[in-house]
C-alpha positions as CSV (number, residue, x, y, z in Angstrom):
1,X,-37.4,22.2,-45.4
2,X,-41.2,21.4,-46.3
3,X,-42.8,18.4,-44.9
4,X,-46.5,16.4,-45.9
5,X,-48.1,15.3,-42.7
6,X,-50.5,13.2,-44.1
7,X,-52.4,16.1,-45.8
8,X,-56.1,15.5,-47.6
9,X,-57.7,18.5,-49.9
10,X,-61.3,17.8,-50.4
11,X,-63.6,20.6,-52.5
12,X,-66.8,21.6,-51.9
13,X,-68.1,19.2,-54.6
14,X,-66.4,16.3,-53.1
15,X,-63.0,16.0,-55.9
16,X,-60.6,15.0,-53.7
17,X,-57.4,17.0,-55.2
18,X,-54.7,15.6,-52.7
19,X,-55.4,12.3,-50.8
20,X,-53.3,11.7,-47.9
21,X,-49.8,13.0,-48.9
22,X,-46.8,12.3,-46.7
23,X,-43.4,13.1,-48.3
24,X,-40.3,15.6,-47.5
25,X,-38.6,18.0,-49.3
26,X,-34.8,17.9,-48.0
27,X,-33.5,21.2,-48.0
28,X,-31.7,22.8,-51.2
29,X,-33.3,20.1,-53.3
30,X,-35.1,20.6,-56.6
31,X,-38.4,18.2,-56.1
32,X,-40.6,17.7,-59.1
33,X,-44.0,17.2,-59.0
34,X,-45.2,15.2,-62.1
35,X,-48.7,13.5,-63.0
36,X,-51.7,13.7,-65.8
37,X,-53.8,16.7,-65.8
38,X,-56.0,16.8,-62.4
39,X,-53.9,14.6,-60.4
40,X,-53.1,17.5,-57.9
41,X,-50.2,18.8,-58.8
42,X,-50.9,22.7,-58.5
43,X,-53.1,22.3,-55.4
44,X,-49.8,20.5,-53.7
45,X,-47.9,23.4,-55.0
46,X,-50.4,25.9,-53.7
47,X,-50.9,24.7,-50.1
48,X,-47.0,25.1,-49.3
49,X,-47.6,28.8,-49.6
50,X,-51.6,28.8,-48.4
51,X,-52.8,29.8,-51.8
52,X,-55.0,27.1,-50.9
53,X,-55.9,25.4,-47.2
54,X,-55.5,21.9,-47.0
55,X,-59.0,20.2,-45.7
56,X,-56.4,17.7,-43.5
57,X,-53.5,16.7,-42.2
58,X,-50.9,19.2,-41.4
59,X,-47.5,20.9,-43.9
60,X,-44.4,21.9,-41.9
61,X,-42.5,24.7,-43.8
62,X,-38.8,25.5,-42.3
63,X,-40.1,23.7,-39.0
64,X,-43.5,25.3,-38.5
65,X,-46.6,24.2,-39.2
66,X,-47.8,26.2,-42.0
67,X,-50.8,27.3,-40.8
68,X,-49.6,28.8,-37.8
69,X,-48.1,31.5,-39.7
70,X,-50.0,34.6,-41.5
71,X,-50.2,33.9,-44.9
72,X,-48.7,37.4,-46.4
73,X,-45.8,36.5,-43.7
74,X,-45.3,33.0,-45.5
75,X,-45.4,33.9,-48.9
76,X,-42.6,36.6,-48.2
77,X,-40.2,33.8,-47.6
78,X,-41.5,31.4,-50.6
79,X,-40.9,32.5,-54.2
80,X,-43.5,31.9,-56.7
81,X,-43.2,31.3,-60.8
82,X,-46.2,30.6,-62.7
83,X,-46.3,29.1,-66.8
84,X,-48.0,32.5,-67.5
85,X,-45.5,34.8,-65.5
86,X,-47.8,37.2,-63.8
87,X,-45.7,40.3,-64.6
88,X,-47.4,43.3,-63.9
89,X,-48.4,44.9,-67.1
90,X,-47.8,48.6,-66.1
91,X,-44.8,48.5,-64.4
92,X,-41.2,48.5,-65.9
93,X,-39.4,45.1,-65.5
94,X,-37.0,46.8,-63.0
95,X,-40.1,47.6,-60.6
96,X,-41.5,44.2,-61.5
97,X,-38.2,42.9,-60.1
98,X,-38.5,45.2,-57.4
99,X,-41.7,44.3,-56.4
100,X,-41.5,42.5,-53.1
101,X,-38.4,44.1,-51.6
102,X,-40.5,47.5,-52.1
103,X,-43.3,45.4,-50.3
104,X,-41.3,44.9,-47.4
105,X,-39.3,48.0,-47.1
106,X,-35.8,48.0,-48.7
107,X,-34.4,51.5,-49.2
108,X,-34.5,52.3,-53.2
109,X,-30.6,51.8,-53.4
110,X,-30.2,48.5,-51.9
111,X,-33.3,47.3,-54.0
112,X,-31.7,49.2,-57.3
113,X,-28.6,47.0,-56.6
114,X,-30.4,43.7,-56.0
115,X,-32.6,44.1,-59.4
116,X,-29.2,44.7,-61.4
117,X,-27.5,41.8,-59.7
118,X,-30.5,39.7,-60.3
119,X,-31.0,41.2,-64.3
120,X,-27.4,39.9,-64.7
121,X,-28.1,36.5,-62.4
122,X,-30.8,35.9,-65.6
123,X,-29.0,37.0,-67.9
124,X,-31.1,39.6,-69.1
125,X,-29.5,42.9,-70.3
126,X,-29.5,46.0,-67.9
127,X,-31.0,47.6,-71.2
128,X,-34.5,45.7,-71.2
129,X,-34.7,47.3,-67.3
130,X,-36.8,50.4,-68.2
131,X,-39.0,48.2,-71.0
132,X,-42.7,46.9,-70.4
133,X,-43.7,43.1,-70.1
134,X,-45.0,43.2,-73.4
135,X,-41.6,44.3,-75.3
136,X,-40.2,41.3,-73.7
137,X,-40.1,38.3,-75.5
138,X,-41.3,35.0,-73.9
139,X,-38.5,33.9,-72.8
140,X,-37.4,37.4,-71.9
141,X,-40.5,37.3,-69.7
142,X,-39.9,34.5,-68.1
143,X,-36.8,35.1,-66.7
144,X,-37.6,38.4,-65.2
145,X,-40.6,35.8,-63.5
146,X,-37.9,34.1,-62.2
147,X,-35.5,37.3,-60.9
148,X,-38.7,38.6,-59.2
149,X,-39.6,35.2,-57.7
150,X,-35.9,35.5,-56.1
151,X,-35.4,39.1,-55.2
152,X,-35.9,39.2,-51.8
153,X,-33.4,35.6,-51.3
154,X,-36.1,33.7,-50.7
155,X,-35.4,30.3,-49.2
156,X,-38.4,28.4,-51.0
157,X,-39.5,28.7,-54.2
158,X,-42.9,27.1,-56.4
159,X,-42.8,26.7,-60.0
160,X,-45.8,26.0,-61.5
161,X,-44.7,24.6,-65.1
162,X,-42.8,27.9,-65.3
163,X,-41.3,27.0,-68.9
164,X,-44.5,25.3,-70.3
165,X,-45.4,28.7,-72.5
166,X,-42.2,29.0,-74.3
167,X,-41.0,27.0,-78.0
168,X,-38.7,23.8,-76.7
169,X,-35.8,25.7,-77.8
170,X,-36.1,28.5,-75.4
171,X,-37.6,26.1,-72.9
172,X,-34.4,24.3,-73.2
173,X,-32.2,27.2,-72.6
174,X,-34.1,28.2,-69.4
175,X,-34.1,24.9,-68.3
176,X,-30.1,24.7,-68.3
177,X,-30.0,28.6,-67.1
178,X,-32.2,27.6,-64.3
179,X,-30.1,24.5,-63.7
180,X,-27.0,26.4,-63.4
181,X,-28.4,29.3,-61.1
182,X,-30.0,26.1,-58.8
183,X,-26.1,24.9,-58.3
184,X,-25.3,28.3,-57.3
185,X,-28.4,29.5,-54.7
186,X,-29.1,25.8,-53.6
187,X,-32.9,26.9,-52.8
188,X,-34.9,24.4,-51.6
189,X,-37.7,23.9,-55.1
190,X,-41.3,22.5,-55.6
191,X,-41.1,22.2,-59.4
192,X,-44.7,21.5,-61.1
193,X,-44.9,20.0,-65.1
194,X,-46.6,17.4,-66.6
195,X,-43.4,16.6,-68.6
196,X,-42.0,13.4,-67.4
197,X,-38.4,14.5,-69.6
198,X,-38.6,17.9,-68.0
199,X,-38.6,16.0,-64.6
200,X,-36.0,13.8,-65.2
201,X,-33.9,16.7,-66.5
202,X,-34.5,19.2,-63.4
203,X,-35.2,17.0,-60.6
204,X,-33.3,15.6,-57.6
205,X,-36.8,13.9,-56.3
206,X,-39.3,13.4,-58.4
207,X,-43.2,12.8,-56.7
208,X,-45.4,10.8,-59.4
209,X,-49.4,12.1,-59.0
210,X,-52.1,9.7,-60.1
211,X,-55.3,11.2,-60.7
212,X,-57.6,12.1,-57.4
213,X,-53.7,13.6,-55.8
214,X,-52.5,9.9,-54.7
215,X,-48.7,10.0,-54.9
216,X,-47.9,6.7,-56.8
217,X,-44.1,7.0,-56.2
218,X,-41.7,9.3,-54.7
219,X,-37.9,8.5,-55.6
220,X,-35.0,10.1,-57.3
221,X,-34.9,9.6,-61.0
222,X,-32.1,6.9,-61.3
223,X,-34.5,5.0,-58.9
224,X,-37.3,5.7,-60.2
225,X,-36.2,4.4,-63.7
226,X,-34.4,1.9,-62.3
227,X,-37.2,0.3,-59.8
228,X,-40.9,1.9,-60.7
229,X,-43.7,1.1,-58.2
230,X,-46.4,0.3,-60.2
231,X,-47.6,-0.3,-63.7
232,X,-48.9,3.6,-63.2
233,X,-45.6,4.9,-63.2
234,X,-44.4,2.1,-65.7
235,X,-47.1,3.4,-68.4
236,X,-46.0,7.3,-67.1
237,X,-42.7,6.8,-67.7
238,X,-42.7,5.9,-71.0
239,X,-41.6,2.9,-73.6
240,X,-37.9,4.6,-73.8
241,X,-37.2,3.9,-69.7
242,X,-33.8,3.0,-70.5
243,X,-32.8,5.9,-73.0
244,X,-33.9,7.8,-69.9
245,X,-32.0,5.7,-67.1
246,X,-28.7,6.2,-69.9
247,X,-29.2,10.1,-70.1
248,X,-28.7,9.9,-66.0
249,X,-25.5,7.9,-65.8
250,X,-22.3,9.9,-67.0
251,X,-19.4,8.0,-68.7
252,X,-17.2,8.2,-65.4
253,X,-19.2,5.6,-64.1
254,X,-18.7,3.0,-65.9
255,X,-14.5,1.7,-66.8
256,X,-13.4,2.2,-70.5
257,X,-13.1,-0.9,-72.5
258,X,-9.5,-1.0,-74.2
259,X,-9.3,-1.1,-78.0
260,X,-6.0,-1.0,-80.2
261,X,-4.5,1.9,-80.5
262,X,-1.4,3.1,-82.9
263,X,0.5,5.7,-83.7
264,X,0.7,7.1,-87.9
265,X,4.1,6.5,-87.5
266,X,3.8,2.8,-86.8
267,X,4.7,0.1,-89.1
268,X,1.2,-1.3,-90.6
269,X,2.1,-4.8,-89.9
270,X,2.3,-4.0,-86.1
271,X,-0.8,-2.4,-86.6
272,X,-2.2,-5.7,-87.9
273,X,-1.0,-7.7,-85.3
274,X,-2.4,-5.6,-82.3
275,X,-5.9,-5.5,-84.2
276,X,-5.4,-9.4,-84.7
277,X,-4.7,-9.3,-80.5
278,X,-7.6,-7.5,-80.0
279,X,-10.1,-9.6,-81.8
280,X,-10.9,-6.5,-84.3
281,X,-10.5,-5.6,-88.2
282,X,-9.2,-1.9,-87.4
283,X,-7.1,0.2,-85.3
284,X,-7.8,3.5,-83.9
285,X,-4.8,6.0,-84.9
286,X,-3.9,8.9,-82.7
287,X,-0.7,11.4,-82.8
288,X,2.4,11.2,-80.4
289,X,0.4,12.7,-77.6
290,X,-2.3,10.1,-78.2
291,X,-5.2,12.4,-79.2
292,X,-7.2,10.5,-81.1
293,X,-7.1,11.6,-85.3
294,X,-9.4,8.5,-86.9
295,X,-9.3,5.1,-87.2
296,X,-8.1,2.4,-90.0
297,X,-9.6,-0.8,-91.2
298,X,-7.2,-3.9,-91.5
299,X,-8.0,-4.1,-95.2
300,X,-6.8,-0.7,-95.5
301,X,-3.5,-1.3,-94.0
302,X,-2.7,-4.9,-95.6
303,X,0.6,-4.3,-97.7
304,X,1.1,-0.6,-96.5
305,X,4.1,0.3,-95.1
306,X,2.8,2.4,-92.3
307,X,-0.6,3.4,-91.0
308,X,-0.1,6.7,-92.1
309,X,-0.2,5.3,-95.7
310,X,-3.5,4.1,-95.4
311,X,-6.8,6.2,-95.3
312,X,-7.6,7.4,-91.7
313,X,-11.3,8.0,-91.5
314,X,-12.1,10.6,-88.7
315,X,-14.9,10.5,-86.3
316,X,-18.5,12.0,-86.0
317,X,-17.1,12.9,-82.7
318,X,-15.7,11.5,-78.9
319,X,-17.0,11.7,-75.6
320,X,-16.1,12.7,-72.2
321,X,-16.1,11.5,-68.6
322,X,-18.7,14.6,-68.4
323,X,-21.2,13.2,-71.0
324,X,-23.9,10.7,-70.4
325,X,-24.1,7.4,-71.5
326,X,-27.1,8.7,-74.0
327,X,-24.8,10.4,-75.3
328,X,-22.6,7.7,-76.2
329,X,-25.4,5.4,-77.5
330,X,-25.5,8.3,-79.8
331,X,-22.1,8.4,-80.7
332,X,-22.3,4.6,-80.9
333,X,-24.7,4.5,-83.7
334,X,-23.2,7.5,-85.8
335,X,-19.9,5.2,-85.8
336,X,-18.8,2.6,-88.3
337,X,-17.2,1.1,-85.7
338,X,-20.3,0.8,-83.1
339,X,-18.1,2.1,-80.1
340,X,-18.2,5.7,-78.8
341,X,-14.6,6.8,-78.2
342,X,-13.9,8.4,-74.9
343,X,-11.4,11.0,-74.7
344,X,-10.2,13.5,-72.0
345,X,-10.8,17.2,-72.7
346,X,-7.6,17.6,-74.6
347,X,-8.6,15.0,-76.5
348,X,-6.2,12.1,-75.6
349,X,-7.6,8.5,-75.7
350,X,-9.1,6.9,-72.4
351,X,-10.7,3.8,-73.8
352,X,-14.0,2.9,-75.5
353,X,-18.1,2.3,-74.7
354,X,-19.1,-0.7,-75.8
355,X,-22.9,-1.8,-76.6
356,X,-21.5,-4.3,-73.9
357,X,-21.0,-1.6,-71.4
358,X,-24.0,0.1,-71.8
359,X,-26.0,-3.4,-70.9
360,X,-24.3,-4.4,-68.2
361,X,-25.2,-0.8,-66.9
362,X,-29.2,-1.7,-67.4
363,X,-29.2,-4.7,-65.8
């Protein structure tokens, strides 16, 4: 859908912004750019939509060379969300929705229609529609950025660091909103932050920017984690690579490890003998449907009659096949037991993570 032809912006003072970039963005992907301050990511962002002329090389948007277009005829079909929003202050948020279908002629009821489809797309309420930008909260704000960036169905859209203004719990929430809204519109997204988590998070591709605009890497984020180019991206990524490489992989892929499993009901010296079997000192105890309730130690269930006699200690909590494997590191280390029990979503047993597991994944 947009395409780098080898494309060089120089200033007029000589600061070479973007040095030779060749890369693709594959239709209804979310592509992050993601760098130090100056490394070019804006002006990348800004010469899809002509915001700024490249000094070389050539940018193919939807199969034509960007330049050959009119500008104001370009931007029509490219969205655009900036970190301060842009909202025009005298205008309601329903005519700031509505600003470029009015631009290009939609009749008032069609454009009525779209702006409550888009208020509820948001979710912001149709109540805020005859407010101000500045009754809006932040994060209020921002999403009526983003319903305005998409009110025309825009094929394309830029966002520069459109989250960057808001407290991380709000970011957070926009982050998953936008997420969800990106599965349903499949637009094809040029994604600007200097937030290497907030990459990793939104991304399908993610571009690394070195400063002077020289693209260091350009990869999906399992690869990227998994095989950085350079010492650059190394030292970008971070010390906690592998936390980040675990937050990316979900449970399903990797097989559940078997550990014993009784029922309350069970005699404790059965109990004892599969946890012998097993090379463990406990048992995990679940209910005749096998939804998991706790687990025992062997201590506990030496001279009992049955497990049920014995104290079952519940857990933190389970994971899914939905979950990543972060999140079982996590539920690995809240356990006494140092696995993270999987479960399906009616909570029946499916197997265990094991610290095991999780390395084998890594190597």
């Amino acid at each position: 859908m947009i395409t780098f032809e080898s494309v060089t912006k120089r200033f007029a003072d000589g600061t070479v912004a973007a040095d030779d970039l060749s890369f693709e963005v594959p239709e209804g992907e979310l592509v992050v750019l993601v760098g130090p301050s100056g490394c070019g990511k804006t002006t990348t962002l800004r010469m899809v939509n002509r915001m700024i002329e490249p000094t070389e090389g050539r940018i193919n948007v939807n199969g034509q060379d960007a330049a050959s277009v009119p500008a104001p005829t370009l931007r029509r079909d490219i969205g655009y969300v900036i970190q301060q929003v842009g909202l025009f202050p005298h205008l309601t948020i329903a005519d700031n929705i509505a600003t470029v279908p009015s631009l290009i002629g939609w009749d008032k009821e069609r454009t009525r229609k779209r702006v409550e489809e888009l208020m509820n797309t948001v979710g912001l309420s149709q109540e805020v529609a005859g407010r101000y930008p500045r009754q809006l909260s932040g994060g209020q704000q921002q999403r009526v950025g983003v319903a305005r960036a998409l009110a025309a169905d825009p094929p394309i859209m830029l966002m520069d660091e459109p989250f960057g203004a808001v407290d991380p719990i709000v970011r957070d929430l926009l982050q998953e909103e936008f997420l969800r809204l990106q599965r349903e519109l499949k637009k094809t997204i040029l994604f600007v932050t200097h937030d290497i988590d907030e990459a990793m998070k939104m991304g399908d591709r993610i571009a690394i920017f070195n400063v002077g605009g020289v693209l260091e890497q350009y990869a999906t984020p399992t690869d990227l984690l998994a095989t950085p180019a350079n010492d650059f991206v190394v030292d970008f990524l971070g010390a906690e690579r592998n936390l980040k490489r675990l937050a990316l992989i979900p449970v399903s892929a990797v097989e559940p490890e078997t550990r014993p499993l009784v029922s309350s009901d069970d005699a404790a010296d059965r109990a004892l003998e599969a946890a012998r079997e097993s090379g463990t000192d406990w048992v995990l105890v679940s209910d005749a449907e096998k939804r998991v309730q706790g687990w025992v130690s062997a201590d506990d269930l030496d001279g009992q009659g049955t497990v049920g006699d014995a104290e079952v200690h519940p857990f933190g909590h389970f994971v899914t096949q939905d979950e990543s494997l972060r999140a079982a590191l996590d539920a690995m280390v809240e356990s006494p037991l140092g696995v993270a029990v999987r479960v399906d979503g009616d909570g029946r047993y499916e197997g265990v993570v094991t610290h095991n597991t999780l390395t084998g994944e890594l190597k």
